[in-house]
C-alpha positions as CSV (number, residue, x, y, z in Angstrom):
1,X,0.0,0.0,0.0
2,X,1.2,3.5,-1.2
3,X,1.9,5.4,2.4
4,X,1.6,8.7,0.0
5,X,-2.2,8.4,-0.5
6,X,-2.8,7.4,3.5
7,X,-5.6,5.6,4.6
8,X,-7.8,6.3,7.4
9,X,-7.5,3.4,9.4
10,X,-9.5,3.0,13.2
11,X,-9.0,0.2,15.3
12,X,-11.7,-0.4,18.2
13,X,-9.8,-1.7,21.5
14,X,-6.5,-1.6,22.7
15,X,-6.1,-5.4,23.0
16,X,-2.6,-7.4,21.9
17,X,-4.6,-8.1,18.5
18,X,-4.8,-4.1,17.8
19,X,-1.8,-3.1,19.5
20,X,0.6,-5.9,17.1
21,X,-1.5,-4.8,13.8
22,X,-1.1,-0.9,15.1
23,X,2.8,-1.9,15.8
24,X,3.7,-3.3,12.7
25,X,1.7,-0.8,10.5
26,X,3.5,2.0,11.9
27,X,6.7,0.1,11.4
28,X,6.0,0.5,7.7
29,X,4.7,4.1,7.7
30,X,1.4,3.9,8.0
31,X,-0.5,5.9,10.3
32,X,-3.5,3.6,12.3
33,X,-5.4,5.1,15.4
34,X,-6.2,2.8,18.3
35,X,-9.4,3.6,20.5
36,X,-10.2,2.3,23.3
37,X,-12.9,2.8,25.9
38,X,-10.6,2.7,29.2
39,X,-9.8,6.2,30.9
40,X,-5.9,4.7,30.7
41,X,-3.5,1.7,30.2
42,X,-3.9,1.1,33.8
43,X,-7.5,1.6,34.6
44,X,-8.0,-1.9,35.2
45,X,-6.3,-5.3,35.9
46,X,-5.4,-7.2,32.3
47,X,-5.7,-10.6,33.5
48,X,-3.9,-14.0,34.2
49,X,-1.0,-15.2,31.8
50,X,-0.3,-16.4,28.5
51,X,1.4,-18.5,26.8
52,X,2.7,-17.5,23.3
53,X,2.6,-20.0,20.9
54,X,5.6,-20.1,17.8
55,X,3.6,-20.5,15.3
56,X,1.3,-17.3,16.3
57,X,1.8,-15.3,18.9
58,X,5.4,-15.4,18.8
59,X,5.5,-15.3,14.8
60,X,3.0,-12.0,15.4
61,X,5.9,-10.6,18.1
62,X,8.4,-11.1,15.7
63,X,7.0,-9.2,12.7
64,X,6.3,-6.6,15.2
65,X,10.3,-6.3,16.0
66,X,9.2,-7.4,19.6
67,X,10.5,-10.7,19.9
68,X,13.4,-10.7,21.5
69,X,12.1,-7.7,24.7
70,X,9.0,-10.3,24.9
71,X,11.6,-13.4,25.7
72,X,13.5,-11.0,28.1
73,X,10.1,-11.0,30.3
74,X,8.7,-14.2,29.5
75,X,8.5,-17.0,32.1
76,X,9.8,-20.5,30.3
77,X,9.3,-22.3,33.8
78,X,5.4,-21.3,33.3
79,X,5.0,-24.1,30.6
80,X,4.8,-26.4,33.6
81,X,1.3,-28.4,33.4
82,X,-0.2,-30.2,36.6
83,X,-3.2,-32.2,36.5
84,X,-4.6,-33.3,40.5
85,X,-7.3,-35.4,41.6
86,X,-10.1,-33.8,43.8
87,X,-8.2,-35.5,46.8
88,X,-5.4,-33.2,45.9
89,X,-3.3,-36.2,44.3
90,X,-1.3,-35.1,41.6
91,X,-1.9,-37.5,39.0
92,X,0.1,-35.8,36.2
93,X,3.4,-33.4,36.1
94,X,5.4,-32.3,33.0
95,X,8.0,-30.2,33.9
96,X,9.4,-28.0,30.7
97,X,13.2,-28.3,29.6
98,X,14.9,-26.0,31.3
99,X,16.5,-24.6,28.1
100,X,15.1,-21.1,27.2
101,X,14.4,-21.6,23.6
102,X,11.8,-20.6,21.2
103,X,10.3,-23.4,20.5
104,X,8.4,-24.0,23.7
105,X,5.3,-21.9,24.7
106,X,7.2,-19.3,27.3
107,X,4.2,-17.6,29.7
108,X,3.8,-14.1,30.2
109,X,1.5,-12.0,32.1
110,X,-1.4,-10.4,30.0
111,X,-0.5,-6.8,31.4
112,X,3.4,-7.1,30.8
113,X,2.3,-8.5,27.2
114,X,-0.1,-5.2,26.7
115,X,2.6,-2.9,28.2
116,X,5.5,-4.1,25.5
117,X,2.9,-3.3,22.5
118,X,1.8,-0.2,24.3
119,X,5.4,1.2,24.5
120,X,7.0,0.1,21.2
121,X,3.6,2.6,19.7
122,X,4.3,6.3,18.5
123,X,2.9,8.6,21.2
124,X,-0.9,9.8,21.0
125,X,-1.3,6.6,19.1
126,X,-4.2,5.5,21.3
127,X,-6.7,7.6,22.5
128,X,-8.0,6.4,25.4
129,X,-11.5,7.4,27.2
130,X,-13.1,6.4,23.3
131,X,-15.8,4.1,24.1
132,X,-17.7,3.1,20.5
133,X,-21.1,3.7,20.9
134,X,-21.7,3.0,16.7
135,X,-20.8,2.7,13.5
136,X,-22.2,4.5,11.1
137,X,-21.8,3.8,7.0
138,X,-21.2,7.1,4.9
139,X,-20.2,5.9,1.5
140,X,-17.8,3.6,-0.8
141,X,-16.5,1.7,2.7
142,X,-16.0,4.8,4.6
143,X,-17.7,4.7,8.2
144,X,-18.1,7.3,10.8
145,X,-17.6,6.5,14.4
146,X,-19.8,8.2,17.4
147,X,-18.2,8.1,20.8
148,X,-19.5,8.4,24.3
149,X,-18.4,11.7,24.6
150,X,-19.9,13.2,21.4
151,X,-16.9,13.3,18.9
152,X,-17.0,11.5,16.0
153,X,-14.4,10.6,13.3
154,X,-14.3,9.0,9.7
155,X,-12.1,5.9,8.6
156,X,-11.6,4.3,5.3
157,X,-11.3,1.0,7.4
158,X,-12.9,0.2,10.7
159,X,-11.6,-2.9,12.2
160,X,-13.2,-4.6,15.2
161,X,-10.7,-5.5,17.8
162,X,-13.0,-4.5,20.5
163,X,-14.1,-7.8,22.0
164,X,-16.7,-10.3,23.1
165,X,-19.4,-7.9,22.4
166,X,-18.1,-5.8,19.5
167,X,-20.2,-3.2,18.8
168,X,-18.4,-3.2,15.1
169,X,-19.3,-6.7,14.5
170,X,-22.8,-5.7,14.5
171,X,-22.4,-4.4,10.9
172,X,-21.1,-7.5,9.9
173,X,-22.6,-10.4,11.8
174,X,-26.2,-10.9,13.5
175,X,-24.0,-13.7,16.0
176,X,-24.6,-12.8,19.9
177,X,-21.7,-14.8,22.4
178,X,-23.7,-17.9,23.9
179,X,-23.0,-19.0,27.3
180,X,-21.1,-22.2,27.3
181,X,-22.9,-23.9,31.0
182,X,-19.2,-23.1,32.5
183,X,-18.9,-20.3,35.1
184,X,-15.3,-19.1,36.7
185,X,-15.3,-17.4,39.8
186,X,-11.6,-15.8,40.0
187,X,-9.6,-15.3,43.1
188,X,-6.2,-14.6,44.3
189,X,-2.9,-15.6,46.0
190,X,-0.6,-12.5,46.8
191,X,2.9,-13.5,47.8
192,X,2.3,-16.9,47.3
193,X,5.5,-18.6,48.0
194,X,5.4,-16.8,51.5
195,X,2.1,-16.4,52.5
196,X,0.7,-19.6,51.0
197,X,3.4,-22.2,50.7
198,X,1.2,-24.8,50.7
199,X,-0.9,-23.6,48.0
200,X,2.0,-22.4,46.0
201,X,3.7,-26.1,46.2
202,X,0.5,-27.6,44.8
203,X,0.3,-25.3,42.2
204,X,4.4,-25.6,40.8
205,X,5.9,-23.4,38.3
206,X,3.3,-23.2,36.0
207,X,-0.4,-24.3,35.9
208,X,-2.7,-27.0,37.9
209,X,-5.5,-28.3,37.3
210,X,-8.1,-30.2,39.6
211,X,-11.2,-31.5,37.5
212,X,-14.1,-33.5,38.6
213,X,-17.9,-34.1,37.9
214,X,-18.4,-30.6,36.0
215,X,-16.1,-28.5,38.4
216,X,-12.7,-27.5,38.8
217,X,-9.5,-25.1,40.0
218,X,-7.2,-24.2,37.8
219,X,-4.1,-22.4,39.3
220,X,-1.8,-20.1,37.3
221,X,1.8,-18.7,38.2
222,X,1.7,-14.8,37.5
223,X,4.8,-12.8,37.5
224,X,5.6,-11.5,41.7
225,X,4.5,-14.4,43.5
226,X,0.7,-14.1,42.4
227,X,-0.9,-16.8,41.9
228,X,-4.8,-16.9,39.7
229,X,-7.1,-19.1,40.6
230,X,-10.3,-20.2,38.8
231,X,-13.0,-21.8,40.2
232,X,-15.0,-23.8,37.8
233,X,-18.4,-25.1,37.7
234,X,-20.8,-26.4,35.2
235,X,-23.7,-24.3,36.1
236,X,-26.7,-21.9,35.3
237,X,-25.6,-18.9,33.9
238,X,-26.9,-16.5,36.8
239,X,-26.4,-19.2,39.4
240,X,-25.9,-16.6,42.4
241,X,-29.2,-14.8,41.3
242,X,-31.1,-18.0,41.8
243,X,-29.4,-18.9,45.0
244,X,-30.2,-15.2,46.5
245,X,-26.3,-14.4,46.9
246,X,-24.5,-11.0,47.0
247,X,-21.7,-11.5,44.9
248,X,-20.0,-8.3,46.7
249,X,-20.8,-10.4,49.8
250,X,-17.3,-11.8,50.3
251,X,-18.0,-14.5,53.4
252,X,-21.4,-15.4,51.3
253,X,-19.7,-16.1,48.2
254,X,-16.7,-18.3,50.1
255,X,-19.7,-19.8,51.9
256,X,-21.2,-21.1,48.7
257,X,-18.1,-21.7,46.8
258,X,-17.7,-24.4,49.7
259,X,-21.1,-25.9,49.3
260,X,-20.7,-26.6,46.1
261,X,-17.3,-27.7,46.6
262,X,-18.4,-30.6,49.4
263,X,-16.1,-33.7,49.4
264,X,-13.5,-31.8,47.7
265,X,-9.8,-32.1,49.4
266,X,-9.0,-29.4,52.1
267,X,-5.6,-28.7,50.7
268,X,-7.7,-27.5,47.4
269,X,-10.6,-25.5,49.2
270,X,-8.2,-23.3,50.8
271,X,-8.2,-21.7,46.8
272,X,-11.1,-20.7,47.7
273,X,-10.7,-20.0,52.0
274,X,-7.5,-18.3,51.2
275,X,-8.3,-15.6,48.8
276,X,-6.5,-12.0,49.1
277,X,-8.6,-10.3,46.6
278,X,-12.0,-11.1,47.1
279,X,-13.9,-13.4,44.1
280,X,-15.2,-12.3,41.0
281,X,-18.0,-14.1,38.7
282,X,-16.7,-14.8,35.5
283,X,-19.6,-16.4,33.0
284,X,-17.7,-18.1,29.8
285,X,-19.1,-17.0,26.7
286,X,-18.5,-18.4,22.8
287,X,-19.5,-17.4,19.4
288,X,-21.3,-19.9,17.1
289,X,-19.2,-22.4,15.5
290,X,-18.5,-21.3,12.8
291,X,-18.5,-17.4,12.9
292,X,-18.5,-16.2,9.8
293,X,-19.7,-13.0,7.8
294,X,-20.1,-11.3,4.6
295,X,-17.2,-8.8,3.2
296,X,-18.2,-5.5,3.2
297,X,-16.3,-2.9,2.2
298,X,-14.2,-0.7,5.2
299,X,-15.1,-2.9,7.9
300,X,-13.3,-6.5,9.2
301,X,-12.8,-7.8,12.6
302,X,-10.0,-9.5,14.9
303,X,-9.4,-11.3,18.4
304,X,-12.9,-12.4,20.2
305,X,-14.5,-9.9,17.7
306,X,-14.6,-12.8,15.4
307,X,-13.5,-16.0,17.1
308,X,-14.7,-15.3,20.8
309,X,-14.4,-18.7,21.8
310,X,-13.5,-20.4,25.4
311,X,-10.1,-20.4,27.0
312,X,-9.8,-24.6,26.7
313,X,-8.1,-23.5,23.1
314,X,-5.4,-22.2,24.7
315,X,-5.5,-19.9,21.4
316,X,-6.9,-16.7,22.4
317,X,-4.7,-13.8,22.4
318,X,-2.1,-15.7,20.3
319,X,-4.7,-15.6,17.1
320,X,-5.7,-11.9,18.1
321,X,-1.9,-11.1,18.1
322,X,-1.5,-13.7,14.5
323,X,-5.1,-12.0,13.1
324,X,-3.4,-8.5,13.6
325,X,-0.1,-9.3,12.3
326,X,-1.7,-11.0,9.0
327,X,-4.4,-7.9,8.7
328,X,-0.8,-5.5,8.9
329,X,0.7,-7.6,6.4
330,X,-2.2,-8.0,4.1
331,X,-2.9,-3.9,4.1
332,X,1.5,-3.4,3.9
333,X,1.5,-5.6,0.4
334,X,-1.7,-5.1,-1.0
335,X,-2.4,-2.7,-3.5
336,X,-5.6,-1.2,-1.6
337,X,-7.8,-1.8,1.2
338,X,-10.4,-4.2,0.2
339,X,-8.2,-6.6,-1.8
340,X,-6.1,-6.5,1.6
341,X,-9.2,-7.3,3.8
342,X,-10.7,-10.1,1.3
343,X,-7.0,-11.5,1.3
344,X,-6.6,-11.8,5.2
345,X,-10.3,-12.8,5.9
346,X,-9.7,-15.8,3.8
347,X,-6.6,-16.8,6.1
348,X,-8.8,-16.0,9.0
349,X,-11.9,-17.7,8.9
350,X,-10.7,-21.1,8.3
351,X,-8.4,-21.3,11.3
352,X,-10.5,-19.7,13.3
353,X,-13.2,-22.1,12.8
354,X,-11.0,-24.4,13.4
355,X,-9.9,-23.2,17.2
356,X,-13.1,-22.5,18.3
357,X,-13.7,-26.1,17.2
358,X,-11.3,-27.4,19.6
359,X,-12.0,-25.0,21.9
360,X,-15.4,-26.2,22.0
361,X,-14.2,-29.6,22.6
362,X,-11.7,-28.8,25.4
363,X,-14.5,-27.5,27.8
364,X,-16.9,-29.8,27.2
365,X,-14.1,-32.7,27.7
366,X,-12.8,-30.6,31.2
367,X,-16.1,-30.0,33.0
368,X,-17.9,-33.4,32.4
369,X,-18.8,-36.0,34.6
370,X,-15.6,-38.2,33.8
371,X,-13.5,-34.6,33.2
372,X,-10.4,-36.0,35.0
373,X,-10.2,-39.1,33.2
374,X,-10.4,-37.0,30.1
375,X,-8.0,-34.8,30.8
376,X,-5.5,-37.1,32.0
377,X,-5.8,-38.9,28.4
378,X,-5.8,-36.0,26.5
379,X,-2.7,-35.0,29.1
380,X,-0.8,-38.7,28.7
381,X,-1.2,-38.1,24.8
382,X,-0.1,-34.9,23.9
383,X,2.8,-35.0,26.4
């Protein structure tokens, strides 16, 4: 693409997916603005970690010239998997090689991740405090964009990296996310090694899992001694509702979360007895398998905006980060916009079909009756 007859280009959401196709635009002289609905890069917490695959989000890190600062923070020892029994048996362990290479799946935090995209970006970049609240088509693929706080702007291409409920997918797509019958409530470990040795033992370097009869924990090694925690149940979607609980009822919540976990092994309820940051209800959402749309000119989408899908993929933000990359590559070598966006949708909709396939599978195979057994085979297998 000519940089001397510049595109307007908007991306919706400051997630890895917009930041890497922002990133590697730039690199190449052309100008993309990122907007984003939070009052600042710190406004709120980003998340647990990731793992970042070679073949994706690493190969999405490399175009961007961000390779090598991403293995500087990245966590090799977090590739450690641990699969326990409900009795707190650990019934599986696989232990990465200690050799820091590229070829594994290093972890990194979701906020460290978001920070290195954020910083390798030309200043005023993102505009933060821009929450979408439309799209609105003008002519020939241009589209104006109405914000919260009254401005609006115009773009030759809109893309939609702005998440499970996109408001640019609406254009393209009549899908809606569907709850998948799996809730997470998350909690906390601060200072793990110290203040929860116990906990922090059973966990290791990288993640555990305990899965049984439709519920779970699943334990995950942040940067600083954190330690996430999930708390997994196969349940209606407004389960606390129904069940009259307060969720900003702290002792309520623990109170329940231990009802439902009855039988379970005491050195796994102190996940949730133990908590240092209270719980929060996470509902797991998917799009239809398969998501797909119509091409219309000046509009495409990225990340969850077009593969939301569950976290049992394990692909997530590495096909956000890969979508991003391939949309920046596709607009870089094409010679204009909508042979660029036809080009990239045809790489994207295929392998994102196929993910959320598999994703699809994974948490239906984890919270199951025989879950464990499952996921010891599918463990035992793929080691």
């Amino acid at each position: 693409m000519s940089t001397s007859t510049m595109p307007r280009i908007a991306i919706i959401g400051a997630g890895p997916g917009g930041l890497t196709c922002a990133r590697i635009l730039q690199q190449h002289g052309i100008t993309a603005t990122v907007h984003d609905q939070d009052a600042s890069r710190s406004a709120r917490n980003q998340g647990g970690t990731l793992d970042m695959h070679p073949d994706s989000g690493q190969d999405a890190l490399r175009g961007a010239g961000l390779l090598e600062d991403f293995l500087a923070l990245a966590r090799p020892e977090g590739r450690q998997m641990r699969l326990v029994g409900r009795d707190a048996r650990v019934l599986f362990d696989a232990v990465p090689p200690e050799a820091d290479t590229e070829d594994g799946n290093p972890e990194i935090d979701r906020g460290q991740l978001r920070d290195l995209l954020l910083d390798s970006l030309e200043p005023g970049t993102v505009r933060w405090s821009h929450r979408l609240t439309h799209v609105e088509p003008v002519t020939d693929g241009v589209h104006r964009l109405h914000f919260a706080d009254g401005t609006t702007s115009e773009a030759d291409l809109v893309i939609g990296a702005d998440g499970a409920w996109s408001k640019v997918r609406r254009l393209l797509s009549d899908a809606t996310p569907v709850y998948t019958g799996v809730t997470f409530v998350e909690t906390g470990l601060d200072h793990a090694d110290t203040r929860h040795p116990e906990l922090a033992s059973l966990t290791g370097d990288g993640t555990m899992m305990a899965l049984d009869n439709n519920q779970g924990f699943i334990a995950q090694r942040n940067s600083h001694q954190h330690i996430r925690v999930y708390i997994g149940m196969r349940t209606d979607e407004n389960w606390h509702r129904k069940s009259g609980l307060d969720l900003a009822d702290t002792a309520a919540v623990r109170a329940a979360l231990l009802k439902e976990f009855t039988g379970w092994s005491p050195d796994l309820l102190g996940f949730i007895t133990d908590t240092d940051t209270g719980y929060v209800n996470r509902p797991l959402y998917a799009l239809p398998v398969p998501h797909t749309w119509q091409h219309t000119p000046g509009l495409t989408l990225l990340g969850d905006a077009a593969h939301l899908m569950s976290p049992f993929s394990g692909m997530g933000a590495n096909l956000a980060m890969l979508d991003g990359a391939d949309l920046a590559r596709a607009l870089i070598n094409g010679t204009g916009i909508d042979d660029a966006v036809r080009a990239y949708e045809n790489l994207l909709l295929p392998r994102s079909r196929e993910a959320a396939e598999g994703a699809a599978e994974g948490i239906a195979g984890a919270f199951a009756p025989d879950s464990a057994t499952q996921t010891l085979a599918h463990m035992t297998q793929n080691r």
